[in-house]
C-alpha positions in Angstrom: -0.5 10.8 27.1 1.1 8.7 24.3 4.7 8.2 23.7 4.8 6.9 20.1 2.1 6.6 17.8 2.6 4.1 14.8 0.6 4.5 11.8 0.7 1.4 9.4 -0.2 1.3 5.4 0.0 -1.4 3.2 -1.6 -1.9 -0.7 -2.2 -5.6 -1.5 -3.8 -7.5 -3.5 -6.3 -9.5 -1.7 -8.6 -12.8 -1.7 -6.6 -14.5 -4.8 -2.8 -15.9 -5.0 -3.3 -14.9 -8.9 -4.9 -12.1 -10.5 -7.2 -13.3 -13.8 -4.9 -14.9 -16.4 -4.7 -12.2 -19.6 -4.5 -13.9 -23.0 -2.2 -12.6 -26.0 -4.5 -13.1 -29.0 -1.3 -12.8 -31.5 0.9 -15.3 -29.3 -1.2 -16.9 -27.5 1.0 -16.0 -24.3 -1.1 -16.3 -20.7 0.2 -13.7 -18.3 -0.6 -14.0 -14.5 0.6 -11.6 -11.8 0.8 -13.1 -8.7 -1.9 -11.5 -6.3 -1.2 -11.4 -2.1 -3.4 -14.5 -0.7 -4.2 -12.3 1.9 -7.1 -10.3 3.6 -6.9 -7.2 5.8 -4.7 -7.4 9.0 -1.9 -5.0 10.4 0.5 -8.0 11.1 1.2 -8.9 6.8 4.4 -6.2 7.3 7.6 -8.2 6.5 5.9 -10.9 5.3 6.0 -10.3 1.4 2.2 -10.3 1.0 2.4 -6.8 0.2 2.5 -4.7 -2.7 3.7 -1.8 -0.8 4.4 -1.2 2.9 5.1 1.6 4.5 5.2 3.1 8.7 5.8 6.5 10.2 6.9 6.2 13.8 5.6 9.4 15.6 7.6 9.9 19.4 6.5 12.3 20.9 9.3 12.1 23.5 12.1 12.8 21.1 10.3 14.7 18.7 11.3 13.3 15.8 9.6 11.0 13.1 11.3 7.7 12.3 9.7 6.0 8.7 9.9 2.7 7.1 9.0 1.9 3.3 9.3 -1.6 1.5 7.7 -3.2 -1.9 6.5 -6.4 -2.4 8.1 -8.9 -4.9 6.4 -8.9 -8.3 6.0 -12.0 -9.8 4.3 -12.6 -13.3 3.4 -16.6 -14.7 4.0 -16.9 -18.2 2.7 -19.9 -20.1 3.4 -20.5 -23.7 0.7 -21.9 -26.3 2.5 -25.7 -26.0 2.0 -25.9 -21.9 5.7 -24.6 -21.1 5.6 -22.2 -18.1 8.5 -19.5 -17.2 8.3 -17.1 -14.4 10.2 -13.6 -13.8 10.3 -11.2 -11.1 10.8 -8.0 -9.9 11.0 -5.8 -6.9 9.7 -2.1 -7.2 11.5 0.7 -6.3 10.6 2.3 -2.8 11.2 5.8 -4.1 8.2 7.0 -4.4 7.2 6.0 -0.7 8.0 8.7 1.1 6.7 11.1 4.3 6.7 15.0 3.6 5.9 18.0 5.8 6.8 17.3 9.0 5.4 19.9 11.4 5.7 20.1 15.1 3.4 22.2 17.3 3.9 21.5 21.0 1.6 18.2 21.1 0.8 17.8 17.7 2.9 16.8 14.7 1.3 16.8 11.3 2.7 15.1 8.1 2.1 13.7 4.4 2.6 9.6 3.8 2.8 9.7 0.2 3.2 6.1 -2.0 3.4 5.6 -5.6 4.9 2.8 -6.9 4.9 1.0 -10.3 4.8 -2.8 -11.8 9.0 -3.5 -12.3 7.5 -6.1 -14.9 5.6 -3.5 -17.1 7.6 0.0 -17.1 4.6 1.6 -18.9 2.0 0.0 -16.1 0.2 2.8 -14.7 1.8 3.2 -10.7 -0.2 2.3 -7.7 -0.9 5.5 -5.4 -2.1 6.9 -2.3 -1.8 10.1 -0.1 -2.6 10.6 3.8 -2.7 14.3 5.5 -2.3 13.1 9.0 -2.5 15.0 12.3 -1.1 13.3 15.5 -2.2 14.1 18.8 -0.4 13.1 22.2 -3.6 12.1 23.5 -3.6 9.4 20.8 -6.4 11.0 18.4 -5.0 11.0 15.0 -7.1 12.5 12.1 -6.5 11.6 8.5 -7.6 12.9 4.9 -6.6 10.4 2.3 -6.6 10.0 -1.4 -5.7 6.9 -3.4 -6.8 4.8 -6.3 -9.6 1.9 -6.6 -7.1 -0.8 -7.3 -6.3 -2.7 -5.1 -7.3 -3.0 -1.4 -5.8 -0.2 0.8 -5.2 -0.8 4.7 -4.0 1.9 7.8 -4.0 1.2 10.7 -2.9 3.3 14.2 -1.0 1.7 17.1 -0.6 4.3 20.3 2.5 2.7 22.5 2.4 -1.0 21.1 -1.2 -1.6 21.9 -3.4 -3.3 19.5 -3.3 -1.9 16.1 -6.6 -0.1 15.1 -8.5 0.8 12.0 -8.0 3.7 10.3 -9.6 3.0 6.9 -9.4 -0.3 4.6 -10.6 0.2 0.5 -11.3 -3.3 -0.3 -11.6 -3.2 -4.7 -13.8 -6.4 -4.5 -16.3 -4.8 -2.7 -15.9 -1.6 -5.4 -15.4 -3.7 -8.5 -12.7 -1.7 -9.4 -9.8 -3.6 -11.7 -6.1 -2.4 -12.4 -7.1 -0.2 -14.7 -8.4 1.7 -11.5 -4.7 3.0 -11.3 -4.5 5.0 -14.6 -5.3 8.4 -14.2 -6.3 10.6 -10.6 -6.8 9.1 -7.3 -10.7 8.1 -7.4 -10.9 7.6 -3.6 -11.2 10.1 -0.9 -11.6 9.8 2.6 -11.8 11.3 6.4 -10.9 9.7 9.3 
């Protein structure tokens, strides 16, 4: 029977350090956001290669859930028409990452990871979301129904008394050819596993 169960998400932007530069045709601006240069693993927590991070600690012993939520550092490349290059930054807010109804039955505990988080460069940016029914089992079994958007690449992962993580479910938008504009609007994406 398992003591903790650890269930790991993390939304990145993967494959590229920059996402495709975006021309202003009446300044002739180039803005690049900085991508994650990263591909799917369950060890990028903590590293900063993440858009957003977030993991629920289920224990079983104690009966109680113990969650974790960060955001990656947004970074955007600015260059001007004569060559000059300025950067700025941002960190989102981790408000929107949150877990919601929490519900113990004997060995099972069922819950909502919810995430929705927004570009701090660009307050009218669409946000970046996703949302996991999950039911935890002391055997280990965990079953999830998920929603989230095409853009960008969505990771979770289980880890049953810090053993080797295991895949839950990865979206990979490269694969999809879904762009940012994939966050506008309802979660596209639905999945069981």
């Amino acid at each position: 029977m398992a003591e903790l169960i650890k269930i790991r998400g993390s939304v990145f932007i993967g494959g590229m350090l920059y996402l495709p530069p975006i021309q202003d045709p009446s300044t002739g601006m180039i803005y690049e956001y900085q991508a994650d240069a990263r591909e799917f693993t369950p060890h990028a927590v903590n590293t900063g290669r993440c858009r957003v991070e977030q993991e629920v600690v289920i224990d079983f012993v104690k009966q109680r859930i113990t969650s974790f939520a960060n955001t990656g550092v947004t970074v955007l490349k600015l260059t001007a028409p004569d060559g000059s290059v300025e950067y700025k930054q941002g960190k989102a807010s981790t408000d929107g990452i949150r877990v919601e109804d929490e519900v113990w039955n004997g060995d099972t505990v069922s819950l909502t990871m919810r995430a929705s988080a927004s570009n701090p460069l660009r307050p009218d940016a669409p946000t970046v979301d996703y949302s996991l029914q999950i039911t935890a089992y002391k055997d280990g079994t965990v079953q999830v129904k998920g929603s989230h958007d095409g853009f960008p690449c969505f990771e979770f992962y289980k880890q049953v008394d810090f053993g080797d993580f295991q895949l839950l479910y990865a979206h990979d938008f490269r694969k999809t050819g879904d762009t940012p504009a994939a966050m506008a609007g309802e979660m596209e994406y639905h999945f069981e596993a």
